[in-house]
C-alpha positions as CSV (number, residue, x, y, z in Angstrom):
1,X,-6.7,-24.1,-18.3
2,X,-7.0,-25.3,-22.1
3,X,-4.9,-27.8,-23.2
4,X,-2.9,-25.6,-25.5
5,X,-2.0,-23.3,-22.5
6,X,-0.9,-25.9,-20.6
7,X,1.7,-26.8,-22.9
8,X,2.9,-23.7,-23.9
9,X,3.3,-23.6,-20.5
10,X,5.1,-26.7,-20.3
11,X,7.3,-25.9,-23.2
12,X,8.4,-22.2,-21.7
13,X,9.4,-23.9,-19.0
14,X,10.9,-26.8,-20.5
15,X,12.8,-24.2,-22.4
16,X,13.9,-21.5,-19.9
17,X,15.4,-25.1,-17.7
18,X,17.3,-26.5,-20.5
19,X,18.8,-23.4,-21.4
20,X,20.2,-22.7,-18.2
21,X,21.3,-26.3,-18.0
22,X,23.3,-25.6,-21.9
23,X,24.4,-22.2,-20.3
24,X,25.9,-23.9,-17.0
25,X,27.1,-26.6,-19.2
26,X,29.1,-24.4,-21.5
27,X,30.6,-23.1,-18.6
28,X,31.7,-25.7,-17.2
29,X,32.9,-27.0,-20.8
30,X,30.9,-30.0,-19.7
31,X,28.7,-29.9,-22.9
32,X,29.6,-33.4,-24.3
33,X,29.3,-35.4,-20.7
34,X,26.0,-33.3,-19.8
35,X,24.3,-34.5,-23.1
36,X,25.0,-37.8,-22.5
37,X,24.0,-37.6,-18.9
38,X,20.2,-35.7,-20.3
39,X,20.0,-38.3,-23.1
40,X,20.2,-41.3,-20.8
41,X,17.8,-39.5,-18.1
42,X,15.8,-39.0,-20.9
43,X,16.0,-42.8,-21.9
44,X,15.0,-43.5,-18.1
45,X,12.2,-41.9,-18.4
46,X,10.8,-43.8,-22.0
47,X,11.8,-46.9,-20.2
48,X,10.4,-46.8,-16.9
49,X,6.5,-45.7,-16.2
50,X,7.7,-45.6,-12.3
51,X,10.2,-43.4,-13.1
52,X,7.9,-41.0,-15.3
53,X,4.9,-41.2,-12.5
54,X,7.3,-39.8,-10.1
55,X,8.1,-36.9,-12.7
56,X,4.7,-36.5,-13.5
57,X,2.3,-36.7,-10.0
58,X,1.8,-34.2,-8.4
59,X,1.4,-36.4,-5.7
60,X,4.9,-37.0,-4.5
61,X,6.0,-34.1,-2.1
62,X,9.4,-32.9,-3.6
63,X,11.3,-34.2,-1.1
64,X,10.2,-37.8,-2.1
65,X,11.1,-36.5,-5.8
66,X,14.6,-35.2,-4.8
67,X,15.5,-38.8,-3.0
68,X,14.0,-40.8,-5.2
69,X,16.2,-39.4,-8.1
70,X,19.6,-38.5,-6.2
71,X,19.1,-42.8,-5.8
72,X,18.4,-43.0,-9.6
73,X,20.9,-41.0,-10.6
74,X,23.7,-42.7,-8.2
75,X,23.0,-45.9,-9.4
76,X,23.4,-44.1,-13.1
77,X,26.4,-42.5,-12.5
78,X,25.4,-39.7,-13.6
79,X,27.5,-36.8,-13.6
80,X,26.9,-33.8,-10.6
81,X,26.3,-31.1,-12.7
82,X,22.6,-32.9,-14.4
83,X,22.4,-35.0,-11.3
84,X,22.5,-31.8,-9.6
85,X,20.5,-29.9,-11.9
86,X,17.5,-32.2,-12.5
87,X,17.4,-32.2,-8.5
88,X,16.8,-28.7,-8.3
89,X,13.7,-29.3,-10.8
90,X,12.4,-31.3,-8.7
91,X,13.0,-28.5,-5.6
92,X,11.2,-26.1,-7.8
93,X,8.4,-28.6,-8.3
94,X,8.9,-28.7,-11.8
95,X,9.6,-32.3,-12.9
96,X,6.3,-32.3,-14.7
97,X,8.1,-30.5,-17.7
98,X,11.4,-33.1,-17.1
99,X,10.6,-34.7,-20.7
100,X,10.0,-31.6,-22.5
101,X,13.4,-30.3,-21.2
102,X,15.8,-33.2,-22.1
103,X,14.1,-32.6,-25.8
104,X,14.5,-28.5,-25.6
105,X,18.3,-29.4,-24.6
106,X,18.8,-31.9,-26.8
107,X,17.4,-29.3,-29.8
108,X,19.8,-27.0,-28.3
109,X,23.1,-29.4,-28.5
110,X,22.2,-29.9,-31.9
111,X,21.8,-26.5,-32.9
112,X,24.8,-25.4,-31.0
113,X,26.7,-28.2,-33.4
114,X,24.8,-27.2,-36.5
115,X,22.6,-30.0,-36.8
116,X,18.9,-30.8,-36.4
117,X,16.8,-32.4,-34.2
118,X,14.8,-35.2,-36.0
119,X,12.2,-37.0,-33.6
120,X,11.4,-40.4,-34.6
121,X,9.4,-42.9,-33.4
122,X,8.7,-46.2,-35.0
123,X,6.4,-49.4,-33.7
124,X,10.5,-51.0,-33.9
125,X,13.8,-50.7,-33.3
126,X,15.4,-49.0,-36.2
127,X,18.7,-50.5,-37.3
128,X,21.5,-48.7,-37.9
129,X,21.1,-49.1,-41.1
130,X,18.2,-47.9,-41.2
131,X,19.1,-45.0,-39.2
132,X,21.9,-44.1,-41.6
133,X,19.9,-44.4,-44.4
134,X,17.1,-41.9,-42.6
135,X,19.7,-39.8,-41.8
136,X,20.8,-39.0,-45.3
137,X,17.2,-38.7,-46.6
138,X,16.5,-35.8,-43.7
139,X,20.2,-34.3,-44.4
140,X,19.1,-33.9,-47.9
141,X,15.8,-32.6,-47.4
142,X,16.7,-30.1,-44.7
143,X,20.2,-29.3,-46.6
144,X,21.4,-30.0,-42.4
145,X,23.6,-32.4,-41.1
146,X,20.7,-34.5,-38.5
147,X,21.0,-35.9,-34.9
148,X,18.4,-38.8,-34.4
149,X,16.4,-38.9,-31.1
150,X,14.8,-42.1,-31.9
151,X,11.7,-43.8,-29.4
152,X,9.9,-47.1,-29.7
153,X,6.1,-46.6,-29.9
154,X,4.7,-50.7,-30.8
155,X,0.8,-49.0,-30.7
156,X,2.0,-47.9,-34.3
157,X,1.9,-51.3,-35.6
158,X,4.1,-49.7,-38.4
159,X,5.5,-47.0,-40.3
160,X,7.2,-43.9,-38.4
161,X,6.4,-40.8,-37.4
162,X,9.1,-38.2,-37.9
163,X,9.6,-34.5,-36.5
164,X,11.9,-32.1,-37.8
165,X,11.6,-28.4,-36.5
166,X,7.9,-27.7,-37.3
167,X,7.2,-30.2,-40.0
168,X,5.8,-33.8,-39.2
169,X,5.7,-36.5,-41.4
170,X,3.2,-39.4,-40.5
171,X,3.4,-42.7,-42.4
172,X,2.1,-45.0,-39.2
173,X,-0.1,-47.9,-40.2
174,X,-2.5,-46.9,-36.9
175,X,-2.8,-43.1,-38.8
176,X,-3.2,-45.1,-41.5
177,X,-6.0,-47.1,-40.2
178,X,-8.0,-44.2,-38.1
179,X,-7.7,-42.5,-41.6
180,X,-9.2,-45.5,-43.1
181,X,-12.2,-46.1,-40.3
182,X,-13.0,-42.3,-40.8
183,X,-13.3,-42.6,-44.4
184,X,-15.6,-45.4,-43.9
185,X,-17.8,-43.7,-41.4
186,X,-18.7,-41.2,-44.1
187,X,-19.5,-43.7,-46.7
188,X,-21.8,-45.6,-44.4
């Protein structure tokens, strides 16, 4: 299967998931306490390569999967209704498309609120500074009030990269660089 199948794939299924968790959610008028339950699973999983080989492996039967996150999850404290949820992903042998569905529902939250879902990475930390002041360059670019979902990616030496909706913006110093070495490439 082509790469470009494979996460289209990925990304209807990330999709259908997250917006039955957001449906079961709203519901439950559990919106607020699910977020934060998907945003620190989510944080898990940028934090911890065992945690995202487990997602990710199809190695791992899914009853290994199930046991290994109901332990994960207790020791969070995470709430039942993504502990639950997240559990029966794995059932359905579909933690593969785990990362794609904390950003679908994430994207959702944030249009449900009226905002917009800006993806940054940076080779840093931002502060919140510099957060603020990233935020009120997007908001008035977009004209929309934006959430932040902000990642730490040091093999960009520099710079950020920024999604919003279908536009990225790419001011890395290793884009930067690559850019540089091709340029060369066709001078020499």
């Amino acid at each position: 299967m082509p790469v470009t199948e494979a996460s289209s794939l990925t990304s209807g299924v990330a999709l259908r998931y997250a917006s039955a968790l957001f449906d079961l959610a709203k519901d439950e008028n559990a919106l607020d306490a699910v977020e934060a339950d998907v945003e620190a699973f989510g944080k898990m999983l940028d934090e911890s390569e065992d945690l995202r080989r487990l997602t990710e492996s199809p190695l791992y039967s899914k009853g290994e999967q199930v046991a290994a996150l109901d332990a994960v999850f207790q020791k969070a404290e995470m709430g039942p209704l993504a502990s639950n949820f997240f559990k029966v992903v794995a059932e359905n042998r579909r933690l593969f498309a785990v990362r794609g569905i904390v950003r679908a529902f994430q994207s959702l939250m944030s249009a449900h609120r009226g905002e917009m879902l800006a993806e940054v990475t940076s080779a840093e930390p931002l502060s919140e500074a510099n957060e603020t002041q990233l935020r009120q360059i997007l908001a008035e670019q977009t004209g929309r009030a934006i959430k932040l979902a902000t990642k730490v990616d040091p093999s960009l030496i520099g710079g950020l990269v920024v999604k919003v909706g279908s536009r990225m913006i790419d001011t890395s110093l290793r884009t930067r660089l690559n850019s540089l070495k091709t340029a060369m490439k066709e001078v020499g």
